[in-house]
C-alpha positions as CSV (number, residue, x, y, z in Angstrom):
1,X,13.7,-0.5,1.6
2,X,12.0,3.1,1.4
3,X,13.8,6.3,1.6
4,X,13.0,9.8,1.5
5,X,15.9,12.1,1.7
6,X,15.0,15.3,1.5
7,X,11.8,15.4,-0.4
8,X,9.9,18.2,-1.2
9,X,6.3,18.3,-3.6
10,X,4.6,21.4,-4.8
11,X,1.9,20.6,-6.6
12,X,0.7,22.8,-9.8
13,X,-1.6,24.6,-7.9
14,X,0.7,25.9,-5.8
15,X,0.2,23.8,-2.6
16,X,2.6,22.7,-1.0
17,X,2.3,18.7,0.4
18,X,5.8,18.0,1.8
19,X,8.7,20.1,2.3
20,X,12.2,18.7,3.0
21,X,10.7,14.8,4.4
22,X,13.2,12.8,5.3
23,X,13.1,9.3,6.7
24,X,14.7,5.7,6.2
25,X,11.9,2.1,6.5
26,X,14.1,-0.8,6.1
27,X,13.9,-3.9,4.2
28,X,10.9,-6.1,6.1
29,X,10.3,-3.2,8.2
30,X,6.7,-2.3,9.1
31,X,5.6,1.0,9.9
32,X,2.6,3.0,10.4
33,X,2.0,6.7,8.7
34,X,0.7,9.1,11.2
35,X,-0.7,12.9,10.9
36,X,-4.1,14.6,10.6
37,X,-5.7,14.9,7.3
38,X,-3.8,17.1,5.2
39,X,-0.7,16.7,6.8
40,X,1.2,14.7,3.3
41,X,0.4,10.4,4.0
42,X,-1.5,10.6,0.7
43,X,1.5,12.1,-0.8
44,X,3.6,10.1,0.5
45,X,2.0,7.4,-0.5
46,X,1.7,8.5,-4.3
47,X,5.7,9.5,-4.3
48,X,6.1,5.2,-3.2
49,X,3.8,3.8,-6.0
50,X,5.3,6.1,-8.5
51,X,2.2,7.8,-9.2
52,X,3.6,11.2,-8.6
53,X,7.3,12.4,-8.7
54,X,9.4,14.4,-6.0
55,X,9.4,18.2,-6.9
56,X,12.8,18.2,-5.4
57,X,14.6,15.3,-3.6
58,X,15.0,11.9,-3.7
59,X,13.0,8.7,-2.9
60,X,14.7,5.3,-3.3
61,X,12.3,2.5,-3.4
62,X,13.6,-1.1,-2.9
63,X,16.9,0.5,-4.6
64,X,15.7,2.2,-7.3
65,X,15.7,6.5,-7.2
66,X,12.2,7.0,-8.5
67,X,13.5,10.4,-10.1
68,X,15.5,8.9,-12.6
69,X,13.6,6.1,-13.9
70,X,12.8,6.6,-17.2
71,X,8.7,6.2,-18.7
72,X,9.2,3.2,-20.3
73,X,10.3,1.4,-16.6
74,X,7.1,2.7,-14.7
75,X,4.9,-0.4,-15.3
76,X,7.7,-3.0,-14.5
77,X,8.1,-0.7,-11.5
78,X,5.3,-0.6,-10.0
79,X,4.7,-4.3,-9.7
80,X,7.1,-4.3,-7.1
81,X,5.0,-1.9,-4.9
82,X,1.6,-3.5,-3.8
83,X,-1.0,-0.4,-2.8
84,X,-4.0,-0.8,-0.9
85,X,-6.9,1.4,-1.1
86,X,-9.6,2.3,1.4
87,X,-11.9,2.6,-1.2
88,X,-10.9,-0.7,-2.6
89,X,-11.3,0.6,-6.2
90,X,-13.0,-3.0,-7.6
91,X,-14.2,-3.3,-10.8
92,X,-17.9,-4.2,-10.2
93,X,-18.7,-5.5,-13.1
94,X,-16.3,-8.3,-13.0
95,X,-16.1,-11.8,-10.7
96,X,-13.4,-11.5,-7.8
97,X,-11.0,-13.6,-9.8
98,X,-10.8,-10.9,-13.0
99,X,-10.8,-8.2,-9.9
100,X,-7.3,-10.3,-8.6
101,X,-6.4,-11.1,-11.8
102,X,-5.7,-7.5,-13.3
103,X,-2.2,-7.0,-12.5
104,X,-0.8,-10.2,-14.1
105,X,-3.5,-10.1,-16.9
106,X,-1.6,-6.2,-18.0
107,X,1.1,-8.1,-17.3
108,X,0.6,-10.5,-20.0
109,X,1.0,-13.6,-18.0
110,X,-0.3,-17.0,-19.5
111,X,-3.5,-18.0,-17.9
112,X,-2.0,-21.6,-16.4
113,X,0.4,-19.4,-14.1
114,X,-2.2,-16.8,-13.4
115,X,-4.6,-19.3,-12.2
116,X,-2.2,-20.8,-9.7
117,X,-1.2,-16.9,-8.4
118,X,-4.9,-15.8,-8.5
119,X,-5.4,-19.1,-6.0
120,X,-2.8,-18.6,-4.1
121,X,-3.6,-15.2,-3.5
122,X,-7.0,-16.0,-2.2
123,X,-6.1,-18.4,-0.2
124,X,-3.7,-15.9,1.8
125,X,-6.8,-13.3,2.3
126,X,-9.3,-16.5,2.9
127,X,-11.2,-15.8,0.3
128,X,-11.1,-19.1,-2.1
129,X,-13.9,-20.4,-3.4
130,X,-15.2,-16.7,-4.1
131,X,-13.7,-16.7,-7.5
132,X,-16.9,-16.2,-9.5
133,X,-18.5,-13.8,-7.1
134,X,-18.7,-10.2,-8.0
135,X,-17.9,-7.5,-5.3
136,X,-21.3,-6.2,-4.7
137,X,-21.9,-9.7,-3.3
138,X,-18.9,-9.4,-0.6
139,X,-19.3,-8.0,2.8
140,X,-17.1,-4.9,3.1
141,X,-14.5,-6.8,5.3
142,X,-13.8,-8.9,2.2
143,X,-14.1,-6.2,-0.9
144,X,-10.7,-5.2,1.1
145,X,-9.8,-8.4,1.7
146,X,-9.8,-8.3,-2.5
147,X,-7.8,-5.7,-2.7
148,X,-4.8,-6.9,-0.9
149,X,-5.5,-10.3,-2.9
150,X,-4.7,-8.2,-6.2
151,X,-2.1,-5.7,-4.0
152,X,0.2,-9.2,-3.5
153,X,-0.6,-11.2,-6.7
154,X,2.6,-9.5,-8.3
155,X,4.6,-10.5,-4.6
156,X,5.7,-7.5,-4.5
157,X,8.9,-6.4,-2.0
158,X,6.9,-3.5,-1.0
159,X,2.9,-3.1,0.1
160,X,1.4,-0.1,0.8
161,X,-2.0,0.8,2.2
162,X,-3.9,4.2,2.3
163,X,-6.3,4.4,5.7
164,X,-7.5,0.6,4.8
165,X,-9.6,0.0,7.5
166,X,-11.0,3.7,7.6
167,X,-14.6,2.2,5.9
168,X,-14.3,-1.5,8.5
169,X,-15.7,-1.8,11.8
170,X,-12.9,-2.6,14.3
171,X,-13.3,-6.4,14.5
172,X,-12.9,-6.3,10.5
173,X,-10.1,-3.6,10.8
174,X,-8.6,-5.9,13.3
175,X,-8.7,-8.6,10.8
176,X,-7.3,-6.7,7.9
177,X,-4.4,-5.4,10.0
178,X,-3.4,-8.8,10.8
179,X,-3.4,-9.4,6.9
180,X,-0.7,-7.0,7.0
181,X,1.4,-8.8,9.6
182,X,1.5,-12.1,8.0
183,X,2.8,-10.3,4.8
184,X,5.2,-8.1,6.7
185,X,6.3,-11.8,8.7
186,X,7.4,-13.0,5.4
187,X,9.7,-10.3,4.7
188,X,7.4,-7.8,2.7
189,X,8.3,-4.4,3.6
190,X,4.7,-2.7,4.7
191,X,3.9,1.1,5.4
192,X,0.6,1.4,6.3
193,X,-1.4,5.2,6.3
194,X,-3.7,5.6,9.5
195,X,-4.8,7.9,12.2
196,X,-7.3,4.8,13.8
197,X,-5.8,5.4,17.2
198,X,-7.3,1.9,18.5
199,X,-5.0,0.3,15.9
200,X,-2.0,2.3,17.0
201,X,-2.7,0.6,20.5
202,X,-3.5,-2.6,19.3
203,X,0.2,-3.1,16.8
204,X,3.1,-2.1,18.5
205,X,5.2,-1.1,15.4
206,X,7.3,1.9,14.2
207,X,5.3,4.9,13.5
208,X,6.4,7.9,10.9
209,X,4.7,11.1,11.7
210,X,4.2,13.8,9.8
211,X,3.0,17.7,10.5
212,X,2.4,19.8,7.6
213,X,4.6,17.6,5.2
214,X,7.6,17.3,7.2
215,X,8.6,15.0,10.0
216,X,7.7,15.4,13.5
217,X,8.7,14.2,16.7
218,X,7.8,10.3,16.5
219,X,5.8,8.9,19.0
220,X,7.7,6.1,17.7
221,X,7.1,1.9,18.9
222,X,9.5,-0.4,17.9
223,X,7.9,-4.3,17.7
């Protein structure tokens, strides 16, 4: 579950990215994040992953008020909220598996269990057998389809992705999209930043749309 109630962020400069956002995903819910650039997805985003804090507010991930939590319970945290990048952010000097891997590996999870996740993950993004293979070697389709490997090797409750198909043609975006599906079909709760309006079309989910940091009149699908 994913809750905003009432959130506002002010960042130090001044700017202000959200102001008063409030809105409720439920547990196994899927949901796109609409606006134009600028208008607070990125934000949004961060305040999820716990890579930025509410100014004022409160957001409630999977049960947990991220504005309370102390320092010490960020890392454990954060493995419960898988984030995709449209950038994919691989390491390129390391093989697909160490790229997977990295979560559990901080983690400090013995190598016989890490194998079997790292597998398993690949498997779900049909990547296995690419193990050894470094990124630059990938097409772009599946240098994304690594990161949501490593996004879900913690199996997290909760996946997030920022504008993941923004750099994929739309066959590929297509493809990566449906990724998202099968994980939301299993129960994974799954917000997904876009403004690809051929994707809007093509999954007929709940959309969250924001103007300026707040929340606007949803052009809102239900599946």
């Amino acid at each position: 579950m994913i809750r905003f109630d009432r959130v506002f962020k002010r960042y130090p400069n001044g700017r202000e990215a959200l102001a008063e956002l409030s809105f409720e995903l439920a547990t196994g819910e899927m949901s796109f994040l609409t606006g134009h650039s600028g208008a607070g997805k990125s934000t949004v985003l961060k305040l999820i992953a716990l890579l930025e804090r509410p100014t004022r507010g409160q957001v409630v991930i999977h049960g947990c008020n991220t504005s309370t939590l102390r320092r010490g319970a960020i890392p454990a945290f954060r493995r419960q909220v898988g984030v995709v990048f449209q950038d994919h952010r691989l390491l390129d000097d390391r093989p697909v598996y160490d790229n997977v891997a990295l979560p559990l590996a901080i983690a400090g999870m013995r190598r016989r269990e890490m194998d079997k996740r790292v597998r398993a993950a690949l498997d779900q993004v049909a990547l296995l057998g690419k193990e050894r293979m470094f990124p630059l070697e990938l097409s772009a389709g599946e240098q994304q389809r690594v990161g949501i490997a490593r996004a879900v090797i913690t199996k997290p409750p909760v996946l997030i992705a920022d504008e993941p198909t923004g750099n994929l043609d739309p066959d590929l975006a297509l493809e990566v999209m449906n990724l998202f599906r099968r994980f939301n079909s299993v129960g994974v709760t799954v917000m997904v930043a876009t403004h690809d309006v051929h994707l809007l079309d093509r999954f007929p989910v709940r959309r969250i749309h924001i103007e300026q940091g707040r929340l606007a009149s949803n052009p809102d699908v239900a599946a």
